[in-house]
C-alpha positions as CSV (number, residue, x, y, z in Angstrom):
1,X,-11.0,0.9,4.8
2,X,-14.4,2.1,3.8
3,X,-14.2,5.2,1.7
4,X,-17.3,5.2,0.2
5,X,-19.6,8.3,1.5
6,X,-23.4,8.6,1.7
7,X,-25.1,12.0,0.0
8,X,-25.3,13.5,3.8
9,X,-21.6,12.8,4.9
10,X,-20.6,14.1,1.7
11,X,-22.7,17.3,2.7
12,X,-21.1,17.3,6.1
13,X,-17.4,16.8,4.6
14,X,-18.2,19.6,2.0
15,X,-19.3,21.6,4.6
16,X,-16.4,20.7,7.0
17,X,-13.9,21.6,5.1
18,X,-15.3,25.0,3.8
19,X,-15.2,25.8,7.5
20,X,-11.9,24.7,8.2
21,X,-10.4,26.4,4.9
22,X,-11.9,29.6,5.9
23,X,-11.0,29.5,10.1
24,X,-8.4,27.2,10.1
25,X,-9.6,25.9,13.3
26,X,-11.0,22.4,14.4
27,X,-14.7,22.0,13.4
28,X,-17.2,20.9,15.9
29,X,-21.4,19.6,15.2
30,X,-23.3,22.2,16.6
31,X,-21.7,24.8,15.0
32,X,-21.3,23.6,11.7
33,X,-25.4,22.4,11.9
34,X,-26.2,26.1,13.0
35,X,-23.7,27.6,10.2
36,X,-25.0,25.6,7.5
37,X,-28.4,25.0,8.5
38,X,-28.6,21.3,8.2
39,X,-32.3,19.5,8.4
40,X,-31.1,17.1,10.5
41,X,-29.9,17.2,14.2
42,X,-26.2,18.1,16.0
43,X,-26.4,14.4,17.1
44,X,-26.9,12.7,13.4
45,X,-24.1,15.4,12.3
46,X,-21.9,14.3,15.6
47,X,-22.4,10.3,14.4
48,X,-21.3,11.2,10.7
49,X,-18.7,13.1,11.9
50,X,-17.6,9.8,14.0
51,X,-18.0,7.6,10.6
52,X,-16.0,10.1,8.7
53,X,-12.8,9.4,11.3
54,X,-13.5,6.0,10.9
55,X,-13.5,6.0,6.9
56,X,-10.3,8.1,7.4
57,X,-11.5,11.6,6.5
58,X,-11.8,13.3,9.5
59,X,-8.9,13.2,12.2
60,X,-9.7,14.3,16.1
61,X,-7.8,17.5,17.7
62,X,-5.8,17.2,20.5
63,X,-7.1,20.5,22.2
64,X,-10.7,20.8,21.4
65,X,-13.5,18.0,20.8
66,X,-13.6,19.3,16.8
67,X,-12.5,17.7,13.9
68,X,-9.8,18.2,11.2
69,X,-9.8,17.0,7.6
70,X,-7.0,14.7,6.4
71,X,-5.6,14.7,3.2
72,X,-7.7,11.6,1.8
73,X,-10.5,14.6,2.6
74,X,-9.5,17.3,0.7
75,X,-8.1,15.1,-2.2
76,X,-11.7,13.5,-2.0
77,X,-13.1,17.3,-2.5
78,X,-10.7,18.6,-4.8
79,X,-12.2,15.5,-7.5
80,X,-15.5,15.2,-6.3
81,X,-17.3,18.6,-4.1
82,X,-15.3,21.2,-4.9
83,X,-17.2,24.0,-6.8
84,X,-14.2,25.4,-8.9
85,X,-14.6,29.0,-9.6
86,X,-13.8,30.6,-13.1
87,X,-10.7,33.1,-13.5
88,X,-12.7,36.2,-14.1
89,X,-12.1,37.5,-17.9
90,X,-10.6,40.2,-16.6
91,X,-8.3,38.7,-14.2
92,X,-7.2,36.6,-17.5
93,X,-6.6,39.8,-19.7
94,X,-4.6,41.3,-17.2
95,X,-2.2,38.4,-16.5
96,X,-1.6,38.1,-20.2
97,X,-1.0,41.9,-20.5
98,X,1.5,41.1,-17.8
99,X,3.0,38.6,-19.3
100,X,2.8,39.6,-23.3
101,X,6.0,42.0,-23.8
102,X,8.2,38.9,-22.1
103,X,6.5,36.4,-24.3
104,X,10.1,36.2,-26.5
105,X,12.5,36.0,-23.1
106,X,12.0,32.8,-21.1
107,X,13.7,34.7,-17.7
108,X,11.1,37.1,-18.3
109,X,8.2,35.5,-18.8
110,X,9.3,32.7,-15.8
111,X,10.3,35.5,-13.7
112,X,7.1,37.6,-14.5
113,X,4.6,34.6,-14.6
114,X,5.7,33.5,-10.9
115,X,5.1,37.0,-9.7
116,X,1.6,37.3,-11.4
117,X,0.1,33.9,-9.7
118,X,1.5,35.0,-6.3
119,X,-0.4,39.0,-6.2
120,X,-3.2,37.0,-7.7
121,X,-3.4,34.3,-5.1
122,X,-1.8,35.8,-2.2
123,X,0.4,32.4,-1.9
124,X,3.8,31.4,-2.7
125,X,4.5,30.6,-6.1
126,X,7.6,29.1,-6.8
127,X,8.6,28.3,-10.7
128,X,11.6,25.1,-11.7
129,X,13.1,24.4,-14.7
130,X,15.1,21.2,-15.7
131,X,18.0,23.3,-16.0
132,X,18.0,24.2,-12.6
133,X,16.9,27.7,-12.7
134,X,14.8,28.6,-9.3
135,X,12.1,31.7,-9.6
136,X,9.8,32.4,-6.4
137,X,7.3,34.9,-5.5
138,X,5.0,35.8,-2.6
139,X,6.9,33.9,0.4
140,X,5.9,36.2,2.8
141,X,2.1,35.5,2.2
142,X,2.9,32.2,4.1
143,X,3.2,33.9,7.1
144,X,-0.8,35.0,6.7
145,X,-1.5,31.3,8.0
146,X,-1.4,29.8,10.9
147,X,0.3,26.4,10.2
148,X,3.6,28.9,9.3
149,X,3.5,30.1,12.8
150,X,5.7,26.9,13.3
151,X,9.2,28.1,13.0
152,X,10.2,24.4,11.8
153,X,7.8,24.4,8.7
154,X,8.7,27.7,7.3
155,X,12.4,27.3,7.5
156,X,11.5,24.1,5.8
157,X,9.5,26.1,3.0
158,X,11.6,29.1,2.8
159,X,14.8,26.4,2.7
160,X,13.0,24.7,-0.4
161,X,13.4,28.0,-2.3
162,X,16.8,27.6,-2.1
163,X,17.1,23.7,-3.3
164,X,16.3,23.1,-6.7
165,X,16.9,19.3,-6.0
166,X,14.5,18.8,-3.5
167,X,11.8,21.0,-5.7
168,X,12.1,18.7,-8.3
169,X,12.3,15.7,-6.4
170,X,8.3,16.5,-5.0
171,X,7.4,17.9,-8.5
172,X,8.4,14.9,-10.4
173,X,6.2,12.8,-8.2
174,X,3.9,13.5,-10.7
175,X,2.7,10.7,-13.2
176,X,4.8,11.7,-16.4
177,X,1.7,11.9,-18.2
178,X,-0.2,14.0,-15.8
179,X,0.0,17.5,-16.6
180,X,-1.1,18.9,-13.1
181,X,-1.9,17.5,-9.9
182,X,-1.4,18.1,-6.0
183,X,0.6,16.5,-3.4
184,X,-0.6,17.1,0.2
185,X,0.8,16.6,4.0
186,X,3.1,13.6,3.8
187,X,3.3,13.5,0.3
188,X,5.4,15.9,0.3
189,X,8.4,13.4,1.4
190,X,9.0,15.9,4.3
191,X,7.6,14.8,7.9
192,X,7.4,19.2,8.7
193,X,5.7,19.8,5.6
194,X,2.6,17.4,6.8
195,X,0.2,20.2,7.0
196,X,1.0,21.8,3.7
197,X,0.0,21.3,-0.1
198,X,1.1,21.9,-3.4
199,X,-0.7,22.9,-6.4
200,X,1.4,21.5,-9.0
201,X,1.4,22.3,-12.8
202,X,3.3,21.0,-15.8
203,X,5.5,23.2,-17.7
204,X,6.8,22.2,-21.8
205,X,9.2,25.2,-22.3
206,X,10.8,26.0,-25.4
207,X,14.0,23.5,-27.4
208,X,12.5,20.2,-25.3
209,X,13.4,21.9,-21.4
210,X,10.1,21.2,-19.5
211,X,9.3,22.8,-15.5
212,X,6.8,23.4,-13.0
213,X,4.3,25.8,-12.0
214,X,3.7,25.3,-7.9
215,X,1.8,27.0,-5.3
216,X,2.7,26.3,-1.9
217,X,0.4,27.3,0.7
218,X,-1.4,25.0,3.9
219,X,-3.1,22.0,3.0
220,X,-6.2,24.0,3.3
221,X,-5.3,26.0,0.4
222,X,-8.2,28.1,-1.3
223,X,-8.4,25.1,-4.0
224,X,-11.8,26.3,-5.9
225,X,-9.7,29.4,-6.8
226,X,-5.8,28.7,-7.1
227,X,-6.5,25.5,-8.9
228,X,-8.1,27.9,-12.3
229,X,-5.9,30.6,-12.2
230,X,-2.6,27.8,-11.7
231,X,-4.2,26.1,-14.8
232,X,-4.5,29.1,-16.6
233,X,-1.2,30.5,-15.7
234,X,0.4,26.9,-16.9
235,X,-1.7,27.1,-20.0
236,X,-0.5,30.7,-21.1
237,X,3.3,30.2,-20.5
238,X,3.0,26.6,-22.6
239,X,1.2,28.5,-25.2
240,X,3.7,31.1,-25.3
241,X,6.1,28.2,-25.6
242,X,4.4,26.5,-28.4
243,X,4.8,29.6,-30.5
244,X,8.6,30.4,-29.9
């Protein structure tokens, strides 16, 4: 399969899946050309848009005549459109006055971190250590979205709090030398979890014991944000660590 992408369908990707993160609804020509004020016609965009299904990017709804990104699509923007955003200063102050008085009490800090990412991000934020310990945060932000309206997929999620194992299975999917990453849709292992992604961060905690840092959200996550202030978070704690 072709997955290499001209300047314009990378402009038309970029700009579907800004759309589709924001509305969470199927994206269709003439709307994204008046939206984003493209110099070039609803047709042209409509004739991309069928060479980006092709390619594998796009994939057609079943109610509408719009179009839906796939995971190849947003793994494709994550590494090569997305414009990530920098943590505000203060944002970063403020989570490590959160955290600093818990700096010497792993529960603490764990317990404390996971809460910080999910007020910060609105998602849920779910913490696992190699010793089995479980720490989550935010689950009922899930229900803000509309692929959670699908009683199957949150008792999936909300089940995964519960089951350490099957955490750790997804998170150690991770290269071992890859210190953060994402799995998306079916990556996940879990045919009910095919329209939601992880964030996923690497965690070297104190006397060898190593965990992760996830946020669990729809595959259309807020990337340009969650993916700083998860790197940041991750970055803190394994400083904090480092130091014990």
């Amino acid at each position: 399969m072709d997955t290499q992408l001209s300047s314009r369908q990378q402009d038309i990707l970029h700009a579907i899946i800004q759309d589709f993160v924001e509305s969470a609804e199927p994206v269709g020509s003439e709307s994204l050309v008046e939206k984003y004020e493209f110099d070039f016609s609803p047709a042209t965009t409509r004739n991309e848009m069928v060479e980006l299904t092709k390619k594998g990017f796009l994939q057609k709804d079943h109610v509408s005549a719009g179009r839906i990104p796939t995971t190849m699509a947003f793994r494709f923007y994550v590494k090569n459109l997305m414009d990530e955003k920098q943590l505000p200063v203060i944002n970063e102050v403020a989570i490590k006055q959160r955290l600093w008085d818990h700096r010497h009490n792993l529960d603490q800090l764990l317990r404390n971190a996971t809460y910080a990412v999910a007020d910060e991000l609105h998602n849920l934020t779910i913490v696992i250590t190699d010793d089995g310990s479980v720490y989550s945060a935010g689950s009922a932000h899930i229900l803000r979205h509309p692929e959670f309206y699908d009683i199957d997929v949150t008792r999936t999620v909300l089940h995964l709090i519960d089951r350490h194992d099957m955490l750790n299975a997804m998170a150690t999917q991770l290269a071992q030398d890859t210190e953060f990453g994402l799995l998306l849709g079916d990556e996940t292992g879990m045919p009910s979890m095919s329209s939601c992604g992880l964030v996923v961060g690497r965690l070297h905690l104190p006397q060898g014991h190593g965990g992760f840092l996830t946020v669990l959200g729809p595959n259309r996550l807020d990337y340009p944000n969650v993916i700083p202030t998860l790197r940041y978070m991750q970055n803190l704690i394994n400083e904090f660590s480092r130091n014990w």
